[in-house]
Residue frames as qw, qx, qy, qz and C-alpha x, y, z in Angstrom:
[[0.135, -0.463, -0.732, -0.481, -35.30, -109.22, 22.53],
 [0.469, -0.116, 0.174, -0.858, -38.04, -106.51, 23.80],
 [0.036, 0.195, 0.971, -0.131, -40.35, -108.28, 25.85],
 [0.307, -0.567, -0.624, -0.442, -44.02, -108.17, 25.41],
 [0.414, -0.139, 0.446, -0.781, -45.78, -105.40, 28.28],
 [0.186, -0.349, -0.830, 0.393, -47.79, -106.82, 30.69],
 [0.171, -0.743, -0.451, -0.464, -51.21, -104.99, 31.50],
 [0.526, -0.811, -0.138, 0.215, -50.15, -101.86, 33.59],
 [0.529, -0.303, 0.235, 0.757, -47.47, -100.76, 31.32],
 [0.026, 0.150, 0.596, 0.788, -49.63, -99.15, 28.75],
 [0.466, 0.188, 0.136, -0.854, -53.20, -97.39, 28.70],
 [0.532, 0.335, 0.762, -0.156, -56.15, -100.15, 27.89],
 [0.497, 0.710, -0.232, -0.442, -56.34, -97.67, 24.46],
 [0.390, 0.687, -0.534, -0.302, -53.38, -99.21, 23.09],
 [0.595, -0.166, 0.786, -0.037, -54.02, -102.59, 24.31],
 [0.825, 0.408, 0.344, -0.186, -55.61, -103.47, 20.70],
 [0.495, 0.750, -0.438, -0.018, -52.28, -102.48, 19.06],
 [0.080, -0.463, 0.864, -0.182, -50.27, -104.50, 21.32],
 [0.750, 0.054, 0.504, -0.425, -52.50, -107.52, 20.98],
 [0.802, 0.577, -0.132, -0.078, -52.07, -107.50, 17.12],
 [0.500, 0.512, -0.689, 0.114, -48.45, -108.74, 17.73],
 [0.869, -0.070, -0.485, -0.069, -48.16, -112.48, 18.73],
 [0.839, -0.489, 0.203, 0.126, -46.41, -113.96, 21.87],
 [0.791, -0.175, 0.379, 0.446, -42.62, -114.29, 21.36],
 [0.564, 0.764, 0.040, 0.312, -42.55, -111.77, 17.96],
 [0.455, -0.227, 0.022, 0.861, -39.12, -109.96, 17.99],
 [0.033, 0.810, 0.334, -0.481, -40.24, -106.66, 17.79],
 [0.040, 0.746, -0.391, -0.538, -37.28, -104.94, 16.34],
 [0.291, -0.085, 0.805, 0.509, -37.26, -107.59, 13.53],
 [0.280, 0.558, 0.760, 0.181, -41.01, -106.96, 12.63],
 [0.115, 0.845, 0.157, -0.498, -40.45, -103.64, 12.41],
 [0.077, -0.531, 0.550, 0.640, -37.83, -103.79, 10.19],
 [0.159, 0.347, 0.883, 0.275, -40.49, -106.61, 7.87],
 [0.103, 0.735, 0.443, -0.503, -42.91, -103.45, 8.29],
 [0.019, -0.636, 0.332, 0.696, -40.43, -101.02, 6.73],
 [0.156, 0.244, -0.774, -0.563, -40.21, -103.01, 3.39],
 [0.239, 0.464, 0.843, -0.132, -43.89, -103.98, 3.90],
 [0.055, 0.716, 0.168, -0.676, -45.18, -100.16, 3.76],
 [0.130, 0.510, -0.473, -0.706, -42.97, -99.55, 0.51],
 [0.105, -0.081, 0.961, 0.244, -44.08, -102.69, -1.05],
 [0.072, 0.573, 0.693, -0.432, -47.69, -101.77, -0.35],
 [0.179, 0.891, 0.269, -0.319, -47.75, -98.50, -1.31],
 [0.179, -0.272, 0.658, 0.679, -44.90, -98.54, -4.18],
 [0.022, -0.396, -0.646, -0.652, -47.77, -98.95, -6.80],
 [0.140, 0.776, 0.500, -0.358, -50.01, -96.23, -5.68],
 [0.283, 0.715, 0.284, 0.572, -50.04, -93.52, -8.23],
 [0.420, -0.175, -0.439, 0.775, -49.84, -90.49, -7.06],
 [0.497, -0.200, -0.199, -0.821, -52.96, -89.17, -8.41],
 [0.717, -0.297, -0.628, -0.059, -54.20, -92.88, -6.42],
 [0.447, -0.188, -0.677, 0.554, -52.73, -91.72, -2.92],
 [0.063, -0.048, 0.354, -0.932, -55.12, -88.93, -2.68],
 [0.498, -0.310, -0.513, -0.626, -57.83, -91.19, -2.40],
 [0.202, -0.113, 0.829, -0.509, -59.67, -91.81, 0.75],
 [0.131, -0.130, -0.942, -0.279, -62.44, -94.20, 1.06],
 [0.165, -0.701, -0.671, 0.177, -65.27, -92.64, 2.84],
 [0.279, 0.778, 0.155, 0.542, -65.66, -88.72, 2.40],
 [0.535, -0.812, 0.222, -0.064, -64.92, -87.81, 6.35],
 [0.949, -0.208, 0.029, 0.236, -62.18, -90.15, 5.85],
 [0.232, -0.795, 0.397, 0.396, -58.34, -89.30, 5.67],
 [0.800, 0.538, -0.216, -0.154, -56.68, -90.12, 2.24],
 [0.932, 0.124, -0.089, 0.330, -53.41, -92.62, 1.67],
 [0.467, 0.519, -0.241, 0.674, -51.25, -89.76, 1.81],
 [0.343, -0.687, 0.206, -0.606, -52.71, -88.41, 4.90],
 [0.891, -0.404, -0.030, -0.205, -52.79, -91.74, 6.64],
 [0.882, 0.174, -0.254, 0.357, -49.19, -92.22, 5.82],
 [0.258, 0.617, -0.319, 0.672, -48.16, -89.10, 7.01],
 [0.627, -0.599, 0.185, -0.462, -50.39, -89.70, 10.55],
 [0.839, 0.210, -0.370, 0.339, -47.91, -92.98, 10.35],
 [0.635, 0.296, -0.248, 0.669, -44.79, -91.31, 10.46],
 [0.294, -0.763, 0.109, -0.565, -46.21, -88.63, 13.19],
 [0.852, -0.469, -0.010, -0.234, -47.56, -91.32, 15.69],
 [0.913, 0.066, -0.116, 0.386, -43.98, -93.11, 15.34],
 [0.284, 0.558, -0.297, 0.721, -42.19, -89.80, 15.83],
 [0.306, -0.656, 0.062, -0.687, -43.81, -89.18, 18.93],
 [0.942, -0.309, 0.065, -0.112, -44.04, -92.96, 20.64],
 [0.799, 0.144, -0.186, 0.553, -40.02, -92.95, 19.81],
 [0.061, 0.641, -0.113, 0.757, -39.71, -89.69, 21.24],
 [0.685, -0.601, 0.021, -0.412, -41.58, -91.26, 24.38],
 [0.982, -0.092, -0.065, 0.151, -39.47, -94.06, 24.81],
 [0.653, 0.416, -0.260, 0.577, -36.43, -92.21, 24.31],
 [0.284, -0.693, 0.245, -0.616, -37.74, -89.61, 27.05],
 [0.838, -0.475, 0.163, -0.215, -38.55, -92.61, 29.65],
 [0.949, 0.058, -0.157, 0.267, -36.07, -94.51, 28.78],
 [0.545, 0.425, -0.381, 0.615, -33.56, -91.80, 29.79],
 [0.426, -0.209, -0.625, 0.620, -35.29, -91.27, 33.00],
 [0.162, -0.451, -0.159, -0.863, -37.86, -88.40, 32.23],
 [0.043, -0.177, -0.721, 0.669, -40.18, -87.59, 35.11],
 [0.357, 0.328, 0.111, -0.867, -42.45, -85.08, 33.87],
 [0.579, 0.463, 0.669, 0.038, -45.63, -86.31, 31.95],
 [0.213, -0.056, 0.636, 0.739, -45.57, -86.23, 28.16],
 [0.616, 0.364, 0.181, -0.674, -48.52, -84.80, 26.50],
 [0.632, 0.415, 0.652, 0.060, -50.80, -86.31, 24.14],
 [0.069, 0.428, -0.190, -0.881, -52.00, -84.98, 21.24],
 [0.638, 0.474, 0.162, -0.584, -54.87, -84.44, 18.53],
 [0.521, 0.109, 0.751, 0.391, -54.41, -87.26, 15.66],
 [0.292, 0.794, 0.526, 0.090, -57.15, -85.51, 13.77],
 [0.000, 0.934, -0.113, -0.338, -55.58, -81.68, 14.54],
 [0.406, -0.519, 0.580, 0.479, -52.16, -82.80, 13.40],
 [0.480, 0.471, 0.655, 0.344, -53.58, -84.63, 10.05],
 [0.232, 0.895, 0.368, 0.099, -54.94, -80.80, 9.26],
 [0.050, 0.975, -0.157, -0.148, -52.20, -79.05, 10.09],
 [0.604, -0.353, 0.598, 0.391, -49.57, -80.91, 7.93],
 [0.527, 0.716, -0.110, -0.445, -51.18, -80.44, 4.78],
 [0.382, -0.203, 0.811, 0.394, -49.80, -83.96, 3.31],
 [0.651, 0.615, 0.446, -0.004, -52.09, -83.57, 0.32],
 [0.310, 0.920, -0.226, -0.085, -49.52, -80.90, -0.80],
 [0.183, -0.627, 0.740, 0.161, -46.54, -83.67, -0.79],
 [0.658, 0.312, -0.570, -0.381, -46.03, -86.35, -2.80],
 [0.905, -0.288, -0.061, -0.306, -46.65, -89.76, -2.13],
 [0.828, 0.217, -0.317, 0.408, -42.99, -90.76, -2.78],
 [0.137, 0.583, -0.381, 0.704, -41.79, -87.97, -0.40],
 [0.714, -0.399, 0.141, -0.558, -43.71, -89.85, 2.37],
 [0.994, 0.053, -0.004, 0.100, -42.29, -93.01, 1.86],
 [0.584, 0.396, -0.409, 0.579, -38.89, -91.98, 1.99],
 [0.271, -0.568, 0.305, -0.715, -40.04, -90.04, 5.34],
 [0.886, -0.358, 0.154, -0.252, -41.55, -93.30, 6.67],
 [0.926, 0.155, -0.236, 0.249, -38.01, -95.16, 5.90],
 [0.231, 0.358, -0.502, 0.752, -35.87, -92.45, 7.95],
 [0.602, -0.439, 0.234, -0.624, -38.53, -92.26, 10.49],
 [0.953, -0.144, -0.263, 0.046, -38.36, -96.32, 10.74],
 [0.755, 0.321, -0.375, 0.431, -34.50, -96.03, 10.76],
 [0.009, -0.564, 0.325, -0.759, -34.19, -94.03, 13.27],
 [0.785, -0.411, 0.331, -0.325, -36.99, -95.83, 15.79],
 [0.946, -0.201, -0.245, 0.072, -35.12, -99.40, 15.17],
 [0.556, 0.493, -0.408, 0.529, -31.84, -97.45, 15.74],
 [0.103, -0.575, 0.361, -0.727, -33.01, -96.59, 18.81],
 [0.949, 0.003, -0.143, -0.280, -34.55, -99.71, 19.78],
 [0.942, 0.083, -0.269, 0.183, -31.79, -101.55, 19.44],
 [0.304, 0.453, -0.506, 0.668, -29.10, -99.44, 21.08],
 [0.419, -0.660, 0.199, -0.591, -31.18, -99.08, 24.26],
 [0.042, 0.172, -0.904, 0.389, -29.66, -101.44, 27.42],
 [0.415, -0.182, -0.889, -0.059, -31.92, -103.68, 28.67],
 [0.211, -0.166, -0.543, 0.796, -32.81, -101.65, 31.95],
 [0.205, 0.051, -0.178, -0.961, -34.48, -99.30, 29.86],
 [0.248, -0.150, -0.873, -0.392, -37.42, -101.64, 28.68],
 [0.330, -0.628, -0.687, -0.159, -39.39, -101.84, 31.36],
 [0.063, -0.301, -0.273, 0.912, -38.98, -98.18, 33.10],
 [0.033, 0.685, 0.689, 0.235, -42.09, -96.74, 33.02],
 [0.101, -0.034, -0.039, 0.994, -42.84, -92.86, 32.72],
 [0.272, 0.678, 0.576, -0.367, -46.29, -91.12, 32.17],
 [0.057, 0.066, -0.397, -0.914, -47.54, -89.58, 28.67],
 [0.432, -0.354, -0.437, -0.705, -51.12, -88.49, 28.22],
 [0.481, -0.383, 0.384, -0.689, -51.70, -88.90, 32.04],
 [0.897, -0.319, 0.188, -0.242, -51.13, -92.54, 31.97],
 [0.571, -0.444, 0.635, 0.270, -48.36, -95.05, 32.75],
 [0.943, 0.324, -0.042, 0.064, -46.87, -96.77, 29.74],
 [0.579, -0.597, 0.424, 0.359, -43.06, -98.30, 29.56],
 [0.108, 0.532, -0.682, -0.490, -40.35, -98.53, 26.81],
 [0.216, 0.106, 0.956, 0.167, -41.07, -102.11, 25.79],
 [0.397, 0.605, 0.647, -0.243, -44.96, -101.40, 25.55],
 [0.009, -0.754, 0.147, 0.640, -43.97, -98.39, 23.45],
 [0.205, -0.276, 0.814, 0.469, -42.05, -100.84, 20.83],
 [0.094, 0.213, 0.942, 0.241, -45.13, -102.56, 20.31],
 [0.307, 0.691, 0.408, -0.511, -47.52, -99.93, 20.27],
 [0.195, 0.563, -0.578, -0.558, -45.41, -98.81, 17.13],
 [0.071, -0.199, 0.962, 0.176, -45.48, -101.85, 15.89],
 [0.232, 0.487, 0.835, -0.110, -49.22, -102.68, 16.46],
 [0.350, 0.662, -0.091, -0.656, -50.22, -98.91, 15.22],
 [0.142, 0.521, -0.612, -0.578, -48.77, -99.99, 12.06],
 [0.082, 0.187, 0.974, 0.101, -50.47, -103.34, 11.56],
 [0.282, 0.620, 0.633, -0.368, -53.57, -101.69, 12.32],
 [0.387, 0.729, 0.145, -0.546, -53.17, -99.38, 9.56],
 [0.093, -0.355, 0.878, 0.307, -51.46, -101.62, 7.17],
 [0.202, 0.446, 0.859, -0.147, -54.98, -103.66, 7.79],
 [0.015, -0.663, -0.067, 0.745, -56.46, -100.41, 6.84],
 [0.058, 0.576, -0.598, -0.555, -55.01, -100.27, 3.76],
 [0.153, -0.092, 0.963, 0.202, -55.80, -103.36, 2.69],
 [0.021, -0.513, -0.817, -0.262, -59.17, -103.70, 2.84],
 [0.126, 0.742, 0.501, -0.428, -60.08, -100.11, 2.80],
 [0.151, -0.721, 0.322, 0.595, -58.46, -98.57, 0.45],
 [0.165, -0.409, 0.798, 0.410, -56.28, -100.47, -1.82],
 [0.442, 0.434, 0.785, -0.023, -59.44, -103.00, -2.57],
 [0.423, 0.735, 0.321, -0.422, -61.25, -99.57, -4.28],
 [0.007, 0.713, -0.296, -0.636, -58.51, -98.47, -6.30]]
């Protein structure tokens, strides 16, 4: 089981994602309740329904799914770097730039959802293969510490938070 970071493994940003998951959760099991949360969720949007967003500044269903499946590429990409011992710092990057230059209003909602189910498969596959050692090495991305473990559950808490999102921002209007 991935333990739960400790404060000092993870930027005070992503403390509100790693909060949303309890003491004791197995990580790599609530992702995998995530995966078949997502589809279950967003299996009855329309696809004239996923290009609604709820506020006009706001980002639509399709866009939020696709900023999903980014944020998860990128926080498995981190973990996979520290975990193998990277040195150099990882950059950040623009949530907001990336949304604009991906142009998910021009893909379908179902092509997103199959992207967020290889994009899962792929972070629990890595997840689960990684030795134990790995977990709590810590590396530097966006110019501050965070470690494999904290990583898991940022993923993990991202997704709750925008799962929440969904729920009662969204989904309620349609």
């Amino acid at each position: 089981m991935i333990p739960k970071p400790q404060p000092g493994e993870y930027h005070t940003y992503y403390e509100k994602y790693i909060e949303a998951i309890p003491e004791q959760t197995d990580v790599l099991e609530l992702l995998q309740k995530q995966r078949q949360e997502v589809v279950q969720l967003l299996g009855r949007v329309s696809e004239s329904e996923a290009d609604f967003a709820y506020e006009p500044a706001k980002w639509s269903i399709k866009q939020l799914l696709g900023h999903m499946n980014d944020t998860e590429r990128i926080m498995t990409y981190r973990a996979l770097c520290v975990a193998r011992g990277e040195q150099n710092p990882l950059p950040g990057f623009d949530e907001n730039e990336y949304v604009a230059q991906a142009f998910f209003q021009d893909r379908t909602l179902a092509g997103l959802l199959a992207e967020h189910q290889i994009v899962r498969e792929a972070t629990i596959s890595l997840f689960s293969t990684l030795p134990e050692v790995a977990l709590p090495k810590i590396g530097n991305a966006n110019g501050s510490p965070v470690s494999v473990a904290a990583l898991a559950f940022i993923i993990a808490g991202h997704e709750r938070h925008h799962l929440n999102i969904l729920k009662e921002r969204y989904l309620v209007k349609l």
